[in-house]
PDB file of N, H, CA, C and O in Angstrom:
ATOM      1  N   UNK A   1     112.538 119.955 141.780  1.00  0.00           N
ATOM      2  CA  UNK A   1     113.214 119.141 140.798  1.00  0.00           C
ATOM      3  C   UNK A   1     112.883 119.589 139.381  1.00  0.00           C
ATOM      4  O   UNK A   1     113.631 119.731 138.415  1.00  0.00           O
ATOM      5  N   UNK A   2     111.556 119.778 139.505  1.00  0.00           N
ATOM      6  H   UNK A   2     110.948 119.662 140.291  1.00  0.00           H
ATOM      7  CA  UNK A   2     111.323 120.653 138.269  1.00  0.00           C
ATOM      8  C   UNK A   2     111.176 121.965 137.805  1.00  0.00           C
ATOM      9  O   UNK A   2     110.171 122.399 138.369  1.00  0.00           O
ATOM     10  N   UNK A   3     111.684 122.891 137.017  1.00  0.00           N
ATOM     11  H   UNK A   3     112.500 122.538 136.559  1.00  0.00           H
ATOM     12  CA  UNK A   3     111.660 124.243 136.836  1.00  0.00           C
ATOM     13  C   UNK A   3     110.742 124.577 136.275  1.00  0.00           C
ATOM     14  O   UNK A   3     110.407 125.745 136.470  1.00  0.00           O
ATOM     15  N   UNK A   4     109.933 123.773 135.361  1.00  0.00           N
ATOM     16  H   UNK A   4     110.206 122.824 135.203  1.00  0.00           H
ATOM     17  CA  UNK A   4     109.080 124.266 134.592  1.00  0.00           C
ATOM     18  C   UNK A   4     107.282 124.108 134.758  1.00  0.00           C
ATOM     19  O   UNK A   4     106.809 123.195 135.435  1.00  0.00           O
ATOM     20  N   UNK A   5     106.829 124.633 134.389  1.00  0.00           N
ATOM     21  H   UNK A   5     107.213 125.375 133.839  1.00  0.00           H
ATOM     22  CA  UNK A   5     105.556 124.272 134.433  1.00  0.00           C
ATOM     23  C   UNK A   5     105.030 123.138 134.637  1.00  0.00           C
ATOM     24  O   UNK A   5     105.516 122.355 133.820  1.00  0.00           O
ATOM     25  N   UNK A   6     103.872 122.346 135.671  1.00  0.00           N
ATOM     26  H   UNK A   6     103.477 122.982 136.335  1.00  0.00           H
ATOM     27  CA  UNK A   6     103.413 120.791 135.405  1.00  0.00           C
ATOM     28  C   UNK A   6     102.341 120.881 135.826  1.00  0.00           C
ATOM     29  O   UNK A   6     102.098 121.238 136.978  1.00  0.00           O
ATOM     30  N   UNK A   7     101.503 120.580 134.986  1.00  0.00           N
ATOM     31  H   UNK A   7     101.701 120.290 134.050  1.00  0.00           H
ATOM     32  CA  UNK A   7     100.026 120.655 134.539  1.00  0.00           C
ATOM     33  C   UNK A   7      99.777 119.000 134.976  1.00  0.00           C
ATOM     34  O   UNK A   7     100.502 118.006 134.999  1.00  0.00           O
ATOM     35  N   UNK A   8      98.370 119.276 135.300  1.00  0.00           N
ATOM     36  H   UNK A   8      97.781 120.084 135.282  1.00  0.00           H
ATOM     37  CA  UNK A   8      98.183 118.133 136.466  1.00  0.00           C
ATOM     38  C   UNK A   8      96.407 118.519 135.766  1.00  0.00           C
ATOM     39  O   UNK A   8      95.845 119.614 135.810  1.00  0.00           O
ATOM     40  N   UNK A   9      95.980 117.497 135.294  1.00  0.00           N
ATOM     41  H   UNK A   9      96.437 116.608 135.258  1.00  0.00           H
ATOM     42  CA  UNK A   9      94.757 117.062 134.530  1.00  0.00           C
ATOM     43  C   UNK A   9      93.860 116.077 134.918  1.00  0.00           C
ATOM     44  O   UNK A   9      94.190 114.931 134.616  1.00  0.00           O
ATOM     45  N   UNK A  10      92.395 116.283 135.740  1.00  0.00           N
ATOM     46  H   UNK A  10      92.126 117.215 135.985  1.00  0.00           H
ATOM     47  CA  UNK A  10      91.476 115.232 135.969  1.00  0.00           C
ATOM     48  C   UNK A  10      90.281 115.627 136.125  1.00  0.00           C
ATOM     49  O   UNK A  10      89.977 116.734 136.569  1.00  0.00           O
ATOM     50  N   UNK A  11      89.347 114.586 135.706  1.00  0.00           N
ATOM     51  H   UNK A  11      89.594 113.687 135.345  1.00  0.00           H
ATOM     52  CA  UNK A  11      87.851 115.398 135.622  1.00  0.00           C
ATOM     53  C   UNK A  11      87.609 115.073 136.893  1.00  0.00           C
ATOM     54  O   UNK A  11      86.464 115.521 136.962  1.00  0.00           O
ATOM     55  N   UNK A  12      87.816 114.643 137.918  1.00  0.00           N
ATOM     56  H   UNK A  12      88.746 114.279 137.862  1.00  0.00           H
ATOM     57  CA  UNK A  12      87.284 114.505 139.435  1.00  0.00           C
ATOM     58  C   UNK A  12      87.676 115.802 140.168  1.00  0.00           C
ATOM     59  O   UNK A  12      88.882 116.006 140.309  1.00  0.00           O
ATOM     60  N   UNK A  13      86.775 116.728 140.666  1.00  0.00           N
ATOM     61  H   UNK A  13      85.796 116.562 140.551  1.00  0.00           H
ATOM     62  CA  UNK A  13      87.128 117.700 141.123  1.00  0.00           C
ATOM     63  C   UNK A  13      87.669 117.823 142.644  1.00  0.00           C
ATOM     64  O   UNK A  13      88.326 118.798 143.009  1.00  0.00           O
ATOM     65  N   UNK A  14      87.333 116.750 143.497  1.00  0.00           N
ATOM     66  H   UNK A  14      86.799 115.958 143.201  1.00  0.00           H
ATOM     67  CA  UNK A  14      88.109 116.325 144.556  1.00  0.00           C
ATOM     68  C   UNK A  14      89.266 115.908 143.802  1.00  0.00           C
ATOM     69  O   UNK A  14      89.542 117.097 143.964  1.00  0.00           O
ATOM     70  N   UNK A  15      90.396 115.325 143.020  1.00  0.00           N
ATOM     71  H   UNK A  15      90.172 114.360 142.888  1.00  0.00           H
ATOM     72  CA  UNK A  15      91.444 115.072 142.557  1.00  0.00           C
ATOM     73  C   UNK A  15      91.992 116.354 142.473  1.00  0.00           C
ATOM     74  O   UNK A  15      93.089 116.492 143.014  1.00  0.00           O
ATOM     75  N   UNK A  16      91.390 117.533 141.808  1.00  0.00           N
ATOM     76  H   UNK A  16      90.500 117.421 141.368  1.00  0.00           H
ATOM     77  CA  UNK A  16      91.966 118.766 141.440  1.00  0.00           C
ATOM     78  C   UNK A  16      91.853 119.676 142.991  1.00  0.00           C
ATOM     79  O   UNK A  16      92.555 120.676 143.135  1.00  0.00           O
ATOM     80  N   UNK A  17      91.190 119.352 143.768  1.00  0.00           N
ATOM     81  H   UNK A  17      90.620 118.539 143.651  1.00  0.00           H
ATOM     82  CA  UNK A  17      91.434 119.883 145.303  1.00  0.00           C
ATOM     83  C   UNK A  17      92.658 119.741 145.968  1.00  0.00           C
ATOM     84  O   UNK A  17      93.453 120.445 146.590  1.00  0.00           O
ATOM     85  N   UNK A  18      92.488 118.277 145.522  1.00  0.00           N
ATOM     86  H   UNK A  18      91.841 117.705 145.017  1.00  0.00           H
ATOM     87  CA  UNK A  18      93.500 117.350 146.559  1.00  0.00           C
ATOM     88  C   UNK A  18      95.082 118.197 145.971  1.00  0.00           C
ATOM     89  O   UNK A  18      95.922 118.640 146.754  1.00  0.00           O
ATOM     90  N   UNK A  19      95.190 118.264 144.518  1.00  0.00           N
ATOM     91  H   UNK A  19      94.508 117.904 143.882  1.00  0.00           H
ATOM     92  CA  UNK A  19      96.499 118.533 144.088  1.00  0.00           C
ATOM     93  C   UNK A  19      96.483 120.347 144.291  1.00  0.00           C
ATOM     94  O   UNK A  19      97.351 121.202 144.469  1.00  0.00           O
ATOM     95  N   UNK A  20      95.514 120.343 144.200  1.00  0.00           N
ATOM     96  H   UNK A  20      94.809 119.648 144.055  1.00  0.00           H
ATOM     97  CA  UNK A  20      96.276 122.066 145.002  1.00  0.00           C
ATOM     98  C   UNK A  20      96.602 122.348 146.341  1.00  0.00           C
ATOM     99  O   UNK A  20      97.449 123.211 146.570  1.00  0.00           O
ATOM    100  N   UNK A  21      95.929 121.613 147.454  1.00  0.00           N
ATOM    101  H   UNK A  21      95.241 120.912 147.267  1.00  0.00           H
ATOM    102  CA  UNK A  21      95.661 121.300 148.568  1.00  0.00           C
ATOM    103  C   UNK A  21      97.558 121.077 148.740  1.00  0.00           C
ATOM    104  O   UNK A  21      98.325 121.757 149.421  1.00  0.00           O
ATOM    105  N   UNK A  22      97.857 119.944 147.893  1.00  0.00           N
ATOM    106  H   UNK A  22      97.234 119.392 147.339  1.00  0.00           H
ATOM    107  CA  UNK A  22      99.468 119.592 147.923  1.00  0.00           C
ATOM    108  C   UNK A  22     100.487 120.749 147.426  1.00  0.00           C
ATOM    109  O   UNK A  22     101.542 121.047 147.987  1.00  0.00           O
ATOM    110  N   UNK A  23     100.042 121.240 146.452  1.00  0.00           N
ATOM    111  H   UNK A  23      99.186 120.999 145.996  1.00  0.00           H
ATOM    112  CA  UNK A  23     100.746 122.374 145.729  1.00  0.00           C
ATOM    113  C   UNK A  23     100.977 123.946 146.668  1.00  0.00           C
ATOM    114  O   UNK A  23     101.818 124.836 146.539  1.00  0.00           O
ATOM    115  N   UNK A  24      99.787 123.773 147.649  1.00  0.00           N
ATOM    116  H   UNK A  24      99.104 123.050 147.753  1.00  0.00           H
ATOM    117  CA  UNK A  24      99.848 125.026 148.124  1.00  0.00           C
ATOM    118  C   UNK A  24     101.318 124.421 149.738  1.00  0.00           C
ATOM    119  O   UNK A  24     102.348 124.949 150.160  1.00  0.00           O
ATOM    120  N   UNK A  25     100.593 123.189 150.081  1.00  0.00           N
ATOM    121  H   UNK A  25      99.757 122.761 149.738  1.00  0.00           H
ATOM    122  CA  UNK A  25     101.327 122.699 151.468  1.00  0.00           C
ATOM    123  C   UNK A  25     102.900 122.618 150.949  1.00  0.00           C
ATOM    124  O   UNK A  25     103.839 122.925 151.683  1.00  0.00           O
ATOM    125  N   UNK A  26     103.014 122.281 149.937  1.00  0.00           N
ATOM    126  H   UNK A  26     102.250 122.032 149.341  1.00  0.00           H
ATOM    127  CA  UNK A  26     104.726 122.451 149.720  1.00  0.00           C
ATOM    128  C   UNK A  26     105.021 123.302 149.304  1.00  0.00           C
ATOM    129  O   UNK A  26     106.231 123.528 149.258  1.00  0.00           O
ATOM    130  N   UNK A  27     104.319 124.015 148.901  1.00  0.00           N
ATOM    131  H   UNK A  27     103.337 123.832 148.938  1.00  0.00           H
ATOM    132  CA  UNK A  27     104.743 125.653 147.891  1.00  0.00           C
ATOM    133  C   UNK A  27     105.242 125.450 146.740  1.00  0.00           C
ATOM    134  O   UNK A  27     106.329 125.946 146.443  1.00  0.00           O
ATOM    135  N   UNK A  28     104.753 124.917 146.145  1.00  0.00           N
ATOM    136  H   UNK A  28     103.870 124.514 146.386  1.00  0.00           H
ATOM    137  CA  UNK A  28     104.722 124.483 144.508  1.00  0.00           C
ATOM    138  C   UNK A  28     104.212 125.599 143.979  1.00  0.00           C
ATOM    139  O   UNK A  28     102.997 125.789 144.044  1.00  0.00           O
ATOM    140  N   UNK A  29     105.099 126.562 143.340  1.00  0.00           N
ATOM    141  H   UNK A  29     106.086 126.408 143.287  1.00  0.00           H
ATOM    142  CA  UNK A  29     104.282 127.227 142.597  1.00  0.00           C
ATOM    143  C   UNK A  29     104.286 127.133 140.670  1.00  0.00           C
ATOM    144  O   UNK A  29     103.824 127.927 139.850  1.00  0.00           O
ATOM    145  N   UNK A  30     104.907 126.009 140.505  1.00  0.00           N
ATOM    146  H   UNK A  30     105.282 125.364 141.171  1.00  0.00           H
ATOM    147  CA  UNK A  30     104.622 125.864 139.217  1.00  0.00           C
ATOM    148  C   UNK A  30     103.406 124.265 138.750  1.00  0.00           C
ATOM    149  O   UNK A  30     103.307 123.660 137.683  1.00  0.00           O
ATOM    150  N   UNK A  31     102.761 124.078 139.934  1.00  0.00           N
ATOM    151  H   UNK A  31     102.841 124.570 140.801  1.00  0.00           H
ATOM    152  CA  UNK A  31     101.349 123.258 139.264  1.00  0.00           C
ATOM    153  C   UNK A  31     100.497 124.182 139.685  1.00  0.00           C
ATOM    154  O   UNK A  31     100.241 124.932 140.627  1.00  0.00           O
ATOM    155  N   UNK A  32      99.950 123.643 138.006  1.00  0.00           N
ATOM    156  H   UNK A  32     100.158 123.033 137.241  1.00  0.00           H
ATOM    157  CA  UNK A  32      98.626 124.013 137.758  1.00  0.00           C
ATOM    158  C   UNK A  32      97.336 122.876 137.732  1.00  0.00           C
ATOM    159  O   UNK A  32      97.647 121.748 137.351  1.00  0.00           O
ATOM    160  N   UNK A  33      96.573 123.003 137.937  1.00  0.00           N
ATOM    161  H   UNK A  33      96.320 123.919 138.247  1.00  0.00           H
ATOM    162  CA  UNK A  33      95.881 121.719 137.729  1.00  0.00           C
ATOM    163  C   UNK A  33      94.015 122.321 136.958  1.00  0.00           C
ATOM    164  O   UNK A  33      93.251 123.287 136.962  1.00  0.00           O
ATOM    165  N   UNK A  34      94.086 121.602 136.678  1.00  0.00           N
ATOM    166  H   UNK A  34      94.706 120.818 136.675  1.00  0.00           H
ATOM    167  CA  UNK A  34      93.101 121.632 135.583  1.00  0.00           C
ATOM    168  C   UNK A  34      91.979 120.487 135.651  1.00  0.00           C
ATOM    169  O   UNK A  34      92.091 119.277 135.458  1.00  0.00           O
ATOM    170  N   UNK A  35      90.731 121.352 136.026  1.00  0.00           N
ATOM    171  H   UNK A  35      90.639 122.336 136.183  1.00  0.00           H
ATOM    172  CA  UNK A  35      89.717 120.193 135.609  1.00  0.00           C
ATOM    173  C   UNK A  35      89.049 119.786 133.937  1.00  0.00           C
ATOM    174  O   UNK A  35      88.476 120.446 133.070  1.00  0.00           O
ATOM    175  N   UNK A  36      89.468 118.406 134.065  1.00  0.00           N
ATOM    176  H   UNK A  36      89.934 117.871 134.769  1.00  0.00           H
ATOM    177  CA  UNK A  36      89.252 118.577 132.110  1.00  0.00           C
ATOM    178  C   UNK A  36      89.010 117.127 131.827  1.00  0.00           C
ATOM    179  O   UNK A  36      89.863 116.335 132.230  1.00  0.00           O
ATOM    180  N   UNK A  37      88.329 116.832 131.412  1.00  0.00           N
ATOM    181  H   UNK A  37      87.636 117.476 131.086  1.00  0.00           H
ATOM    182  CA  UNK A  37      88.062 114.949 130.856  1.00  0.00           C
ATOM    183  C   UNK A  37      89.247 115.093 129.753  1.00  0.00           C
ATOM    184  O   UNK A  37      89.022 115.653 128.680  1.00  0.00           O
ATOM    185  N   UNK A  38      90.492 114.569 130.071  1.00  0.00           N
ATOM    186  H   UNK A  38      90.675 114.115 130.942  1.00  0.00           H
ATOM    187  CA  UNK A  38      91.508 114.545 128.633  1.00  0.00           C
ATOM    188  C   UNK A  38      91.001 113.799 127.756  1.00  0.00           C
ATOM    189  O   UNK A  38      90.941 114.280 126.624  1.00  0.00           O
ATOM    190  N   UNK A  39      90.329 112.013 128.024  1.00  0.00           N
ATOM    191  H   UNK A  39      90.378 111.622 128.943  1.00  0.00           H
ATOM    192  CA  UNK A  39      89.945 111.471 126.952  1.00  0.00           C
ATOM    193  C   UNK A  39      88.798 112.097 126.285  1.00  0.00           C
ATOM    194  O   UNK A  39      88.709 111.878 125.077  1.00  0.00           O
ATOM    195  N   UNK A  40      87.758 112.952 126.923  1.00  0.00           N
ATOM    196  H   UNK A  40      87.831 113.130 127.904  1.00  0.00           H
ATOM    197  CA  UNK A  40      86.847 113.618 125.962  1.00  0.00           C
ATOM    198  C   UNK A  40      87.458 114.770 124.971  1.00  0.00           C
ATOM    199  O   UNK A  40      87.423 114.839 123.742  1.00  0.00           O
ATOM    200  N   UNK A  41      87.976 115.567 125.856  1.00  0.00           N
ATOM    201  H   UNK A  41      88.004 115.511 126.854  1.00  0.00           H
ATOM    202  CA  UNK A  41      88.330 117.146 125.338  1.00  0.00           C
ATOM    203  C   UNK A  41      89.750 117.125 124.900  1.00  0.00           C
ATOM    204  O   UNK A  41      90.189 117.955 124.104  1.00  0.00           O
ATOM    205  N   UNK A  42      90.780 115.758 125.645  1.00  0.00           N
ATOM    206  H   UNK A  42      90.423 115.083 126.291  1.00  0.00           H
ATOM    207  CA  UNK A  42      92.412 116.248 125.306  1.00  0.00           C
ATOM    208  C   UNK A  42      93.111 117.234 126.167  1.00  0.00           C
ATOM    209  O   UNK A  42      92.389 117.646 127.075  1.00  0.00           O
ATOM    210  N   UNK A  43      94.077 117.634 126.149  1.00  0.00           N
ATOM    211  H   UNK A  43      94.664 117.299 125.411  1.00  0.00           H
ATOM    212  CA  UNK A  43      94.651 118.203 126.889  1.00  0.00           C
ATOM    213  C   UNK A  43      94.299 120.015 127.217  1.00  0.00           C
ATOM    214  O   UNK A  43      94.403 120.658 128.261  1.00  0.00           O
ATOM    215  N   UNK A  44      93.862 120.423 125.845  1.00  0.00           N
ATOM    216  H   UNK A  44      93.777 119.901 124.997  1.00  0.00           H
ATOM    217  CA  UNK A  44      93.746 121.402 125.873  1.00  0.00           C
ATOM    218  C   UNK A  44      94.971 122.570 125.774  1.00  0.00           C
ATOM    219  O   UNK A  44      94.771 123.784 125.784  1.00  0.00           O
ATOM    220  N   UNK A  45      95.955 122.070 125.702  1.00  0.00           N
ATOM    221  H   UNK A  45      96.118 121.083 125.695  1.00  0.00           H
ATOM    222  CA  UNK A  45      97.539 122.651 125.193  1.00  0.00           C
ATOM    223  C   UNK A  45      98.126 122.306 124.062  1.00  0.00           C
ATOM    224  O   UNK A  45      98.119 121.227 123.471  1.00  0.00           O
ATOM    225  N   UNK A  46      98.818 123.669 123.718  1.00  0.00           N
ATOM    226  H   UNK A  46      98.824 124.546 124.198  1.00  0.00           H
ATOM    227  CA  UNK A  46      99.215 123.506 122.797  1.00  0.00           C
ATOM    228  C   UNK A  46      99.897 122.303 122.043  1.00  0.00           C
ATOM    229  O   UNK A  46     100.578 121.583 122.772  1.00  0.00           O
ATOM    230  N   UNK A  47      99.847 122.025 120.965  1.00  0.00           N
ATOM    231  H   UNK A  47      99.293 122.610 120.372  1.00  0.00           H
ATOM    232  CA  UNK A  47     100.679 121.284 120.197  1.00  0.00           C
ATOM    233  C   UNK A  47     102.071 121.154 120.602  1.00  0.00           C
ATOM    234  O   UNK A  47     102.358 122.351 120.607  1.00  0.00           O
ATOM    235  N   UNK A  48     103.157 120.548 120.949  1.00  0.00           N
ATOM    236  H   UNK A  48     102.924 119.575 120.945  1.00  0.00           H
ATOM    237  CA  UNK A  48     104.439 120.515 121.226  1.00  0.00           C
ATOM    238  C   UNK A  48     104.966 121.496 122.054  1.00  0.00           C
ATOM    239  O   UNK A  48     106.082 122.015 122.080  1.00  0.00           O
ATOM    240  N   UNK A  49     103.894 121.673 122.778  1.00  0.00           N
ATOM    241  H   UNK A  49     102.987 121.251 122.757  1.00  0.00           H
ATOM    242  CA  UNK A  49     104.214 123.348 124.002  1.00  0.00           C
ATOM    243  C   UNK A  49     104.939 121.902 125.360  1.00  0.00           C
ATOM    244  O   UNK A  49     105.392 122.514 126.327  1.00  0.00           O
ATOM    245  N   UNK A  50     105.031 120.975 125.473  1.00  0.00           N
ATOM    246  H   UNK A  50     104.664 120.477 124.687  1.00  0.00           H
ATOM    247  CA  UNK A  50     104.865 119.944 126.717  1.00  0.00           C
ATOM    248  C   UNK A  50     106.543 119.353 126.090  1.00  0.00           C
ATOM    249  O   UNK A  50     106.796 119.046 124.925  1.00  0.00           O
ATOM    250  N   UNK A  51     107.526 119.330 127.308  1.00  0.00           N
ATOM    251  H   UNK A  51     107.321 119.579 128.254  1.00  0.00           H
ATOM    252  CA  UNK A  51     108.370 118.514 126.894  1.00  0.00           C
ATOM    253  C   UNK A  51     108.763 116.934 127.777  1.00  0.00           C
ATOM    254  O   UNK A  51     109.854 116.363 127.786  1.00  0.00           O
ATOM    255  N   UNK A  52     107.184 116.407 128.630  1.00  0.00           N
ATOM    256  H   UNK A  52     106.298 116.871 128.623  1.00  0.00           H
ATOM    257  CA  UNK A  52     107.079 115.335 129.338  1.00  0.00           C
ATOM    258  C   UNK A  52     105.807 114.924 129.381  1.00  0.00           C
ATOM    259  O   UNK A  52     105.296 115.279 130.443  1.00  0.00           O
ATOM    260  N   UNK A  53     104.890 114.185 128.521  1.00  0.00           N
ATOM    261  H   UNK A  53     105.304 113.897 127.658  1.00  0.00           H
ATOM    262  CA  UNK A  53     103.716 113.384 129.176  1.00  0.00           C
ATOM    263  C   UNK A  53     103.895 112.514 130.112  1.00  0.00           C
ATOM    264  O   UNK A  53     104.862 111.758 130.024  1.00  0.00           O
ATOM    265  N   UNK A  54     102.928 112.421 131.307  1.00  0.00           N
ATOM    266  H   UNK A  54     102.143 113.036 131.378  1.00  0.00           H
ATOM    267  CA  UNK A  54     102.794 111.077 132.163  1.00  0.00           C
ATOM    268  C   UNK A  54     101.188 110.906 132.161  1.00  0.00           C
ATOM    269  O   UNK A  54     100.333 111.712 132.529  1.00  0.00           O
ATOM    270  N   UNK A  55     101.052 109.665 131.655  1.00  0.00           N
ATOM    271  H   UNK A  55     101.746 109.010 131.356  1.00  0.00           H
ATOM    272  CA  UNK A  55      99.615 109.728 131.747  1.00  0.00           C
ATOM    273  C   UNK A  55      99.467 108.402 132.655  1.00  0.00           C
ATOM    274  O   UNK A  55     100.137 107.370 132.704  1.00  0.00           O
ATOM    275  N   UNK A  56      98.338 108.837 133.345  1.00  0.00           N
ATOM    276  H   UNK A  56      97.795 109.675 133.305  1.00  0.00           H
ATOM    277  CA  UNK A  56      98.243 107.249 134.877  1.00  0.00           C
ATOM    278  C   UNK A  56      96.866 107.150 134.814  1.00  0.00           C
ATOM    279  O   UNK A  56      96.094 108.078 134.571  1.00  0.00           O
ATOM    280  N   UNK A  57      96.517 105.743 135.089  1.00  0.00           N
ATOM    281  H   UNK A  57      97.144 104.989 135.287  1.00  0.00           H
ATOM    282  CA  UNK A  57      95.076 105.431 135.492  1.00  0.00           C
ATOM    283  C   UNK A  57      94.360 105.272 134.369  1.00  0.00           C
ATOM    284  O   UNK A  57      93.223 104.837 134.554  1.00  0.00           O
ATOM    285  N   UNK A  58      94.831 105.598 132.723  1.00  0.00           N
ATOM    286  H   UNK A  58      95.755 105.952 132.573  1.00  0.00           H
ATOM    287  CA  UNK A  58      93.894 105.426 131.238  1.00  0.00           C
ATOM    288  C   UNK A  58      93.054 104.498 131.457  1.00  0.00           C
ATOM    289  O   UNK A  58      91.839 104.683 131.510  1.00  0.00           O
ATOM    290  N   UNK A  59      93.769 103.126 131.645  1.00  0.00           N
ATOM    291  H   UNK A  59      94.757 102.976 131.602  1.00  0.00           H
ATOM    292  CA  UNK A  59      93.690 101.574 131.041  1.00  0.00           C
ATOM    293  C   UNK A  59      91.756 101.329 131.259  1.00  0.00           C
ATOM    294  O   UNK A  59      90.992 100.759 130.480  1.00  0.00           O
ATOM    295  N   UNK A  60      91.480 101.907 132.407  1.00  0.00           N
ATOM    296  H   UNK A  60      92.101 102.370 133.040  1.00  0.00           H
ATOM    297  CA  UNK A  60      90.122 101.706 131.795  1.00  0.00           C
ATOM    298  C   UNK A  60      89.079 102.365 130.572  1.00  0.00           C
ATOM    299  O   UNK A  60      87.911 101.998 130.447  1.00  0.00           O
ATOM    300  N   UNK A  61      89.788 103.489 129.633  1.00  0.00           N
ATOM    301  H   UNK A  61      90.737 103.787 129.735  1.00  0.00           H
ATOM    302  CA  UNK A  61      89.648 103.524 128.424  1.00  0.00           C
ATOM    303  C   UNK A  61      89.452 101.887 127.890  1.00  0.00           C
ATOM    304  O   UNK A  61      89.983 100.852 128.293  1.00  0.00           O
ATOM    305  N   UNK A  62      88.083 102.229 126.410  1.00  0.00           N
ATOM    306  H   UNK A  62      87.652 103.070 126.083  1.00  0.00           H
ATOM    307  CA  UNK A  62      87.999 101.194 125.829  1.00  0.00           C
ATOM    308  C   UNK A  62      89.310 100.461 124.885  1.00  0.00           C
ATOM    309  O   UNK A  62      89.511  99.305 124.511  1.00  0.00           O
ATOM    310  N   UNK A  63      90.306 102.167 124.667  1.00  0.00           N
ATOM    311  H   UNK A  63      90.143 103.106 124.971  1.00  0.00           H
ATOM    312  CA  UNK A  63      91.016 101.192 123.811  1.00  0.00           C
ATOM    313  C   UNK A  63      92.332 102.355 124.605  1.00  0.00           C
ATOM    314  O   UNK A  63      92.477 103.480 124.125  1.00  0.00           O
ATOM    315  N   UNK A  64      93.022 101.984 125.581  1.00  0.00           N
ATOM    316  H   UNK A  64      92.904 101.071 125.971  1.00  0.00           H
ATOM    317  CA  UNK A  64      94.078 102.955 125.866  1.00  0.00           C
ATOM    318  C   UNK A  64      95.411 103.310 125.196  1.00  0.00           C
ATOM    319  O   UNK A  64      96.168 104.197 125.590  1.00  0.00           O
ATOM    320  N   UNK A  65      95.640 102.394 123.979  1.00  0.00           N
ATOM    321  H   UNK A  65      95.025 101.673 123.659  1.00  0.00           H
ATOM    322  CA  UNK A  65      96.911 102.737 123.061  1.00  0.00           C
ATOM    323  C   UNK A  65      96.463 103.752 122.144  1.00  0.00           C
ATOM    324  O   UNK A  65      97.022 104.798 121.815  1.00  0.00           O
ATOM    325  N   UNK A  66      95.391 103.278 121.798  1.00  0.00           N
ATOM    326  H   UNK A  66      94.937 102.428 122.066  1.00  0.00           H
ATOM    327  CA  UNK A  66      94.991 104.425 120.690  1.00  0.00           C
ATOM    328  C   UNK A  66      94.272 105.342 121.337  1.00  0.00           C
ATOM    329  O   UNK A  66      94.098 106.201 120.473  1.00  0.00           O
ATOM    330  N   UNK A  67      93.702 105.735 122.391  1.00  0.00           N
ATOM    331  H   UNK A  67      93.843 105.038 123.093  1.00  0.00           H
ATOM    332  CA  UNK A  67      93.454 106.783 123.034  1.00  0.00           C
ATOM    333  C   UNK A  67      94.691 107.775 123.430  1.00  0.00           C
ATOM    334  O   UNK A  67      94.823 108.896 122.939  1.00  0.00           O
ATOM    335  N   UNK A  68      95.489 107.256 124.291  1.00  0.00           N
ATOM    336  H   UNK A  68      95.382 106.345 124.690  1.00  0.00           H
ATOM    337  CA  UNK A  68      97.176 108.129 124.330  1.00  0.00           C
ATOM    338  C   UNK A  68      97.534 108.437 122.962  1.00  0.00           C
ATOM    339  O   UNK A  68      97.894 109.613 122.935  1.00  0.00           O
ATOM    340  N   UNK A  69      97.601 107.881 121.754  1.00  0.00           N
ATOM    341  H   UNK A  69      97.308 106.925 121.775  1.00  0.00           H
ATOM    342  CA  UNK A  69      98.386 107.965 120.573  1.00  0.00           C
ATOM    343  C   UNK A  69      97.675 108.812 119.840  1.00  0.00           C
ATOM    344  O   UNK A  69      98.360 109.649 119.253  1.00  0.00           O
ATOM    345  N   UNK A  70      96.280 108.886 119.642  1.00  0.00           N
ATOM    346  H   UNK A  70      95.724 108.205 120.119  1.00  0.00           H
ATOM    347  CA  UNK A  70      95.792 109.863 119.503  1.00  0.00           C
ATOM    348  C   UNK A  70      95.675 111.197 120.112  1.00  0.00           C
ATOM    349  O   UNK A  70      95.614 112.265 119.503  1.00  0.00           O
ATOM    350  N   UNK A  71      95.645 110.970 121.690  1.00  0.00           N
ATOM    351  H   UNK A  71      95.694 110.103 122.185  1.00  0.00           H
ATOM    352  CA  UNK A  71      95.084 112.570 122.093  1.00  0.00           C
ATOM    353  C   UNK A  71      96.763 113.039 122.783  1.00  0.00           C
ATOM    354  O   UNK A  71      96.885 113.620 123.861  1.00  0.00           O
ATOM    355  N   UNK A  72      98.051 112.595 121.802  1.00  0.00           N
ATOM    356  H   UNK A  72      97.952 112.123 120.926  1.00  0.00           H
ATOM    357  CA  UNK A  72      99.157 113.075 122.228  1.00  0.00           C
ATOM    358  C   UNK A  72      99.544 113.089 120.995  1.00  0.00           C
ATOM    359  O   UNK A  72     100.668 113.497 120.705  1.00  0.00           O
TER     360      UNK A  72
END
């Protein structure tokens, strides 16, 4: 469904197993997945290189509006 690149971001390294584990069983070859604390470090991509954020699971951030609004 998607043509382009989709970057798949979590500091749990079983999470980043699991999604390659999926990526390889369907033959996804455009995720990537990345181990990375976004709320510490951010995404780590470029500035306006992304033409879809989905971000899931924040809300236990202390403050999750201004955490997304900032690190996007």
């Amino acid at each position: 469904m998607i043509s382009g690149k989709i970057y798949a971001l979590d500091f749990e390294p079983e999470i980043i197993r699991t999604v390659e584990r999926k990526a390889i069983e369907f033959n996804l070859n455009n995720v990537f997945s990345v181990l990375r604390d976004f709320m510490l470090e951010g995404s780590g991509l470029k500035d306006s290189s992304v033409d879809f954020v989905f971000l899931f699971n924040i809300l236990h951030a202390k403050d999750p509006r201004r955490s997304a609004k900032g690190s996007l």
